[in-house]
C-alpha positions, -999 to +999 in steps of 0.1 A: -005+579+827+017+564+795+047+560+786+068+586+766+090+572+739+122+591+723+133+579+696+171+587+689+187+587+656+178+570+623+176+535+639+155+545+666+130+562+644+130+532+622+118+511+653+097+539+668+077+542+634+069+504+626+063+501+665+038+523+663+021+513+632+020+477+645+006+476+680-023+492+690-013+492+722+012+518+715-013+533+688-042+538+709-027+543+745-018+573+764+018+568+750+039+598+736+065+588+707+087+617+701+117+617+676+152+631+673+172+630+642+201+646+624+186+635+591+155+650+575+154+624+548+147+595+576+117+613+583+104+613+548+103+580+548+084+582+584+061+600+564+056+579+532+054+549+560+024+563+576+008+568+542+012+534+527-004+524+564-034+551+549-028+576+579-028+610+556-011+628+591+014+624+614-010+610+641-009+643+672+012+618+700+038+610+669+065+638+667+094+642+649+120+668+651+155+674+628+183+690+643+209+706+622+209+714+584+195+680+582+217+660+560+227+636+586+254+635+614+277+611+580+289+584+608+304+608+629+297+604+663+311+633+679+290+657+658+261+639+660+262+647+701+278+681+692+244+682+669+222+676+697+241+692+726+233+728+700+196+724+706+194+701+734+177+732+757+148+735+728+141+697+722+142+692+768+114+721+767+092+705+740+094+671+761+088+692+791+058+706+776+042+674+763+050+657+801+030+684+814-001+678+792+001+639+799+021+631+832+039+600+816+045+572+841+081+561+830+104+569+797+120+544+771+148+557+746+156+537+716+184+542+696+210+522+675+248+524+686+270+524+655+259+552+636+265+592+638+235+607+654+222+582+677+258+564+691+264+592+715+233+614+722+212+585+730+227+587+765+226+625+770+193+627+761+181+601+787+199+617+813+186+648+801+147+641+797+154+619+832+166+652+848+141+676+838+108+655+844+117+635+872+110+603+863+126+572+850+141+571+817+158+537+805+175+532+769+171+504+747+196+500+719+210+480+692+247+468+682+256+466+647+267+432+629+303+424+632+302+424+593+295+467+596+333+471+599+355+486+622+336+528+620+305+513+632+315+490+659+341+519+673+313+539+674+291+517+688+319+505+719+321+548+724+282+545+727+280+519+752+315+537+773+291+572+776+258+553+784+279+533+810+295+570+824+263+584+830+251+555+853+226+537+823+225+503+821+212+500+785+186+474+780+210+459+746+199+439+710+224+425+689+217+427+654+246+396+649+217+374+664+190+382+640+214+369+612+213+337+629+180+328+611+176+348+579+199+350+548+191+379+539+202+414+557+170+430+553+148+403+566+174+398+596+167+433+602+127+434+601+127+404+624+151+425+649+126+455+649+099+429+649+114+419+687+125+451+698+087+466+689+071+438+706+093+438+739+084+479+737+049+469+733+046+444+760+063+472+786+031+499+773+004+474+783+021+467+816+013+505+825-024+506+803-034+476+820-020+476+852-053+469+867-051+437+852-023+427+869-023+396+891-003+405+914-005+439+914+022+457+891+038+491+886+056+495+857+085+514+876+092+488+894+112+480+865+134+505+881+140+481+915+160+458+888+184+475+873+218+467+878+254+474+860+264+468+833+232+461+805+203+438+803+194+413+778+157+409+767+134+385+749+095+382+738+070+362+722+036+370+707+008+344+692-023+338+689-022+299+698-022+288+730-004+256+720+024+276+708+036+284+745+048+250+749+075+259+726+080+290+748+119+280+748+127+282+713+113+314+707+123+331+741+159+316+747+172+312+712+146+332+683+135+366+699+170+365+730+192+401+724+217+394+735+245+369+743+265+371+772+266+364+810+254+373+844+285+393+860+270+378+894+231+376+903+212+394+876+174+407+888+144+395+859+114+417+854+085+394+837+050+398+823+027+375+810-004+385+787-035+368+776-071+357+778-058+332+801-024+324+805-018+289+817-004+289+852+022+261+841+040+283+812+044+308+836+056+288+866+082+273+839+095+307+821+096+317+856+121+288+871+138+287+839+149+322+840+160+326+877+180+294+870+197+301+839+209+340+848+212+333+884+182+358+895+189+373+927+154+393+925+123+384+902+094+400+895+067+384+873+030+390+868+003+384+845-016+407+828-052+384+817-086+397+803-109+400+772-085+431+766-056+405+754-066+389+719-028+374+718-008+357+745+028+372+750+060+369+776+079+402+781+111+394+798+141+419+813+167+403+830+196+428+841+231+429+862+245+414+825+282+416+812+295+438+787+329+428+784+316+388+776+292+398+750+292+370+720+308+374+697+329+403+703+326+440+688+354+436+667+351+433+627+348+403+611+383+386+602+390+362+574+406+330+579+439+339+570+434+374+590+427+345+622+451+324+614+480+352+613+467+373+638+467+401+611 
């Protein structure tokens, strides 16, 4: 059993596609990556992606589908979902089909919310693919930069309102934060999908190695801790064992999604990976993060063999605020904008 993966919208392609091309553990497991978008163009550069990588096809467990005329959904929220909602029966019964050939063990949706296609269908179609195969579905999605103006962030704020209507906590990444360390927007935003792809990585191997697991783990019992309103997540991947020790920096400030706080007790879902994975790390990731988000429930494991050539942390932690995300979703103001309250 794998793990189907939608991708939702040019964003979520964009994360789907490199994912893909970067892990082998999404590459070479019994995962499913299937893509929806308004925007045929998007998925010519899918294509021209995969060929620079010197895969001549569309690999059989990567597919891609454009609804509409294929020009794009132009920002516009509503018609992106009015887009989808048009074909929505078509695109369930592929998804139904392909479950039926591989039994997938849980869903993750990944989409960005600020644009036209993905801001609003990303929720219907997790409810919808949740619905029809009976399993779990959970989404993962980005927030533009504050600097994206006031279209964006409106339609990322709807996104987030419809997500929270139909009962799904989304597991959130704020693009501000990847600013935080690169000049440069393009860089900022390869070192977001670079954190996104290896947190969607690290929750694959939890269900392909699950035998692995000491203690035993299930990847649904992600499911046991979700809680209102979103979750923040962070990872870390290296080679060097000596690198853990700095486990801190990357986890807490680097690779973290999201800031904001616990609404009460939030619940943290943890894995650790690696040849060996020293006990003290995870003893200290482990006290760290029940402390600092005020865990009510925690459930870690570690996932060691010659299968692991890196070591990596995988962290969920959910039962997060909305409404105290830093900084936020309003448009960036100048000073004299602050100053007068213009």
């Amino acid at each position: 059993m794998g793990v189907l993966l939608i991708g939702v919208g040019s964003g979520g392609v964009n994360i789907l596609s490199r994912a893909y091309m970067e892990y082998d553990t999404i590459k070479k497991s019994g995962s499913f990556c299937y893509c929806i978008n308004s925007s045929e163009r998007d998925f010519r550069r899918v294509r021209e992606r995969f060929k620079k990588a010197r895969m001549k096809r569309l690999p059989k467990r990567f597919v891609m589908r454009v609804v509409g005329p294929g020009f794009g959904a132009g920002k516009d929220a509503d018609k992106g979902l009015e887009m989808y909602r048009e074909e929505s029966t078509k695109i369930i019964d592929e998804v139904e089909t392909i479950y039926n050939k591989h039994r997938f063990a849980i869903g993750f949706s990944i989409g960005c919310l600020g644009g036209g296609f993905g801001s609003l269908t990303i929720a219907e179609v997790t409810r919808d693919i949740s619905s029809r195969l009976g399993i779990p579905v959970i989404p993962i999605a980005t927030l533009p930069r504050r600097g994206e103006g006031e279209l964006l962030l409106e339609n990322a704020r709807k996104g987030l309102a419809h997500l929270v209507e139909f009962g799904l906590p989304p597991i959130l990444y704020d693009n501000e934060r990847a600013g935080v360390y690169s000049p440069s927007i393009g860089v900022a935003m390869m070192m977001a999908n670079r954190v996104i792809a290896g947190t969607i990585a690290g929750l694959v191997d939890a269900v392909e190695y699950s035998e692995f697991a000491v203690p035993p783990i299930d990847i649904r019992d992600v499911t046991r801790i979700i809680k209102k309103e979103c979750a923040v997540f962070t990872s870390m991947r290296t080679e060097d064992v000596h690198l853990l020790r700095s486990w801190k920096e990357y986890l807490m400030r680097r690779n973290l999604s999201l800031e904001t706080e616990p609404i009460a007790k939030s619940s943290v879902f943890c894995i650790f990976q690696g040849p060996e994975f020293p006990k003290n790390i995870a003893d200290d990731v482990s006290k760290y993060l029940r402390w600092r988000y005020k865990a009510r429930d925690a459930i870690t494991s570690a996932l060691e063999g010659e299968a692991f050539k890196e070591y990596s942390i995988t962290a969920l932690i959910y039962g997060m605020s909305l409404d105290k995300i830093k900084p936020k979703l309003e448009p960036m103001k100048s000073l004299k904008e602050r100053i007068l309250g213009t």
